[in-house]
C-alpha angles and dihedrals in degrees: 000000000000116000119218116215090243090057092063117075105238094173097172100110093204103077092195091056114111088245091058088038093053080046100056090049097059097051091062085036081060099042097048088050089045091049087048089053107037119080111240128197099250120178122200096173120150111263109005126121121214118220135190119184113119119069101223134134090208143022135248126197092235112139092149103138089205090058122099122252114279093032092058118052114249091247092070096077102017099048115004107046131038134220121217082241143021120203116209107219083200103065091016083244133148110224120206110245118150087359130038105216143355130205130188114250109200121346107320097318108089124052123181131197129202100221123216125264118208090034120141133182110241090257081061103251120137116271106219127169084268090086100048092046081048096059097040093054083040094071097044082055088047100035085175080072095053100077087150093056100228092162096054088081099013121094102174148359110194133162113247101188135334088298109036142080118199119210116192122194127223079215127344109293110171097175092065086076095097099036089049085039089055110034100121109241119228123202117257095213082069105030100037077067106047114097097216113024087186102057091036104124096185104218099174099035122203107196143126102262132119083253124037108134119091100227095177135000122196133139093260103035148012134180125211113202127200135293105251082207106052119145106209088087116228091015141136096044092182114081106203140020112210117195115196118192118246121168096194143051082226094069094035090062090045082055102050082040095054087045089245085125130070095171128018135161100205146122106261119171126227090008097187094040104057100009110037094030090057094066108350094178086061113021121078137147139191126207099178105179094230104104097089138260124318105231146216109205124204113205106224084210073082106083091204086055087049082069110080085205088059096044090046085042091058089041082058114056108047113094103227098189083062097045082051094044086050114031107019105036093232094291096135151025143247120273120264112251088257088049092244116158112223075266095080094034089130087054098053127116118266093210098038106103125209088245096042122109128016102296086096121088109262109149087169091062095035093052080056103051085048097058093041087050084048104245100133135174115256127156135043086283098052099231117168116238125192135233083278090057074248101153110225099252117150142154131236112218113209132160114258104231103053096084093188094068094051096062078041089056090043093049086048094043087052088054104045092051087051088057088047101262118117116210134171124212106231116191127204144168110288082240092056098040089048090060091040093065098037089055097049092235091137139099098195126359150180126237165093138296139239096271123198147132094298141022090264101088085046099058095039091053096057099022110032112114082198080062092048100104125192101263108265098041131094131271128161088201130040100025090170091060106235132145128170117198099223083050087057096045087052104042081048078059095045090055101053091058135081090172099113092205085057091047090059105047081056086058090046093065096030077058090051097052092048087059087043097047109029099219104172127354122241118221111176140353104268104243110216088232112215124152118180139192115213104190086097115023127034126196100061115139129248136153095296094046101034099178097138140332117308090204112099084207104087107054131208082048094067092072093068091058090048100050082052111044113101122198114230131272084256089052106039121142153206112255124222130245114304 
């Protein structure tokens, strides 16, 4: 039986004394002697490939492309189905996929595909530009498929000529450029027959992708195999993707350590330690800081995070070196004080200094925000209550499983008691935590932002008052619920343009109201997580080979790794029919 950290007392509140640190200890002492002693499903099949990405205990048979992460297996958009572009986060690229170029009609409010010529569907019908107009205008018909909201500034997607897809705007929006490149397109000859495209799960899925063939389907484990069709000729040269279940980062380290992983996208410590020693010709990992900010989120339902003191206050006293030495094993940095990730680094204010803003530990300054805002220390315990003798109690919402941001959320907890707030970290299924924060049912949590080619989708995401939902409803950006109206004339600016020098002065200013505001509160630089195991497979990118982001975790990208792995010469296998 494997124990999970959570399962083990550790009653010592403060998590750096000798006692939580001996603790800790044993836990990982627990799970590397569990994982000895349990007998885990392993595969050394020629020619598969072993995943981990999602976080589940069990599977469901959910390929449906429409369908948001964690309902949908990862393989749906990251295997099985194609986008007409995939853009590369490591060289800020878009890469032809489905179609082999764009170009901007007008100012923002036309954008035309070249669509790709040799392509078949995996049931080996031609795929046409037919298709791609058809699931564009399927989810206009279905508008529950369309969680990106496409249609909100789309007015139309028509086919021109044989080549070309037309795609008309309701009013310039350049940013929609990543979100309409890498919508996966589904074929019309399967979906124009289906009675409820939004229920659909899709078992059996027909689509353009390297793997697109259910080899096996159980609760703990299921295999995709390879399209017989695909057009990229000669790839892919692995055969199957398996996908075993594990709910935890724990067991997915226990898995990359007893060689039962080729390919992961999880939180391991002391990586080179317990993972690369073990087997430094084959094991290696990248953690490149480009995916975006890790985030605190204060819910504004909550009258004191209404206050930007408060929220600048709470920014301020945690002590984020040492959030990254414990939790995080040094693998990343501290935000930048407009909360961009290394990704955005050409985006980033000239006059805007490392050491500038309230992303920096100050517990002094952020005592004294607290008592102007009111919030002010009574009682033995020195708890702050509010104007309304309200005391300052509030819980922090993270996902179970990462157990990263659990030590991130009791850090934070430590610091924030210190400051006399008293929070408690509260951990749920990654399921149940998913439809707290969209829903905005939360007080603190924990989470990610919007990510994309530019800092628009950044600051939309935290600042848009068009993002800000009714509580209770449901929002895949801007859980918190703020919105600033500067923010929204700029990021209107932002969207009429395609001039690349006028896009960044926006971001200079949208920059300048984040420090202002306080938003959200950064609290690292996101890593991109991959690990990888080379004794079967060869091609996968690291730092000395940056193609593309190592890290499973941000599909479409992932296309790009699996049309390029190649097994090696030991495992090298027969393909199917082209």
């Amino acid at each position: 039986m494997i124990h999970s950290p959570q399962s083990i007392n550790c009653k010592n509140d403060n998590p750096f004394s000798a006692q939580r640190f001996l603790c800790v200890f044993m836990v990982f002492l627990t799970l590397i002697i569990s994982g000895c002693k349990q007998k885990r499903s392993s595969n050394n099949r020629p020619g598969v490939l072993t995943v981990s990405q999602e976080q589940q205990s069990s599977w469901v048979r959910n390929f449906n492309p429409f369908q948001p992460m964690g309902v949908a297996r990862w393989g749906t958009s990251a295997g099985i189905y194609e986008p007409l572009m995939i853009f590369n986060r490591m060289n800020g690229e878009y890469v032809p996929w489905l179609a082999t170029s764009y170009q901007w009609g007008g100012s923002a409010d036309e954008l035309i595909f070249t669509i790709r010529d040799g392509v078949r569907w995996s049931d080996g019908q031609p795929f046409s530009a037919s298709d791609v107009v058809y699931t564009f205008n399927l989810l206009k018909k279905y508008p529950a498929l369309d969680t990106g909201g496409l249609w909100a500034y789309l007015a139309s997607v028509k086919l021109d000529n044989k080549e070309h897809v037309v795609l008309r705007f309701s009013r310039p929006y350049s940013p929609g450029l990543m979100a309409l490149a890498q919508l996966p397109i589904v074929p019309k000859h399967i979906w124009s027959n289906i009675k409820d495209p939004v229920t659909f799960t899709n078992a059996s899925p027909v689509a353009t992708g390297p793997f697109t063939e259910i080899r096996s389907f159980e609760n703990q484990v299921y295999e995709l195999g390879r399209n017989p069709y695909y057009w990229k000729k000669g790839y892919p040269k692995v055969e199957i993707l398996r996908f075993p279940a594990f709910p935890t980062n724990e067991q997915v380290t226990l898995a990359l350590i007893n060689d039962e992983l080729d390919w992961a996208g999880s939180f391991v410590p002391a990586i080179d330690r317990i993972f690369v020693a073990k087997d430094p010709e084959h094991h290696g990992y990248w953690f490149p800081a480009v995916a975006g900010s890790v985030y605190l989120y204060a819910s504004q339902k909550i009258t004191a995070f209404q206050d930007v003191r408060v929220r600048k206050a709470l920014s301020m006293a945690l002590d984020r070196k040492m959030i990254n030495r414990v939790a995080m094993y040094n693998y990343t940095l501290p935000p930048e004080p407009a909360g961009l990730s290394d990704g955005y680094a050409k985006w980033r204010h000239p006059g805007i200094k490392p050491t500038d803003g309230w992303v920096h530990h100050d517990p002094e300054t952020a005592g004294r925000l607290l008592d102007e805002a009111g919030y002010r220390r009574s009682g033995k315990e020195g708890i702050r209550s509010g104007p309304d003798g309200k005391p300052m109690v509030f819980e922090i919402s993270v996902i179970a499983g990462w157990s990263d941001w659990v030590r991130a959320c009791q850090v934070m907890a430590s610091n924030l008691r210190t400051a006399g707030i008293d929070v408690k970290v509260k951990a749920y299924d990654f399921t149940g935590w998913f439809e707290k924060v969209q829903r905005g049912n939360f007080e603190l949590s924990m989470g990610w932002a919007d990510d994309g080619p530019t800092p628009y989708q950044v600051y939309r995401g935290v600042m848009a008052n068009e993002t800000v939902k009714p509580f209770g409803e449901n929002t895949f950006v801007n859980w918190h619920r703020y919105g600033n109206k500067e923010a929204d004339t700029l990021l209107s600016r932002f969207e009429r343009t395609v001039d690349f020098a006028e896009q960044r002065k926006i971001a200079w200013r949208l920059q300048e109201i984040y420090l202002e505001e306080a938003p959200a509160i950064p609290i690292f630089l996101n890593p991109s997580w991959g690990e990888y195991n080379s004794r079967h497979f060869v091609g996968w990118p690291n730092a000395e080979n940056p193609y593309v982001r190592l890290s499973p975790n941000h599909p479409p990208e992932a296309l790009l790794i699996m049309t390029r792995l190649e097994p090696v010469p030991s495992t090298t296998i027969k393909r199917g029919k082209q």
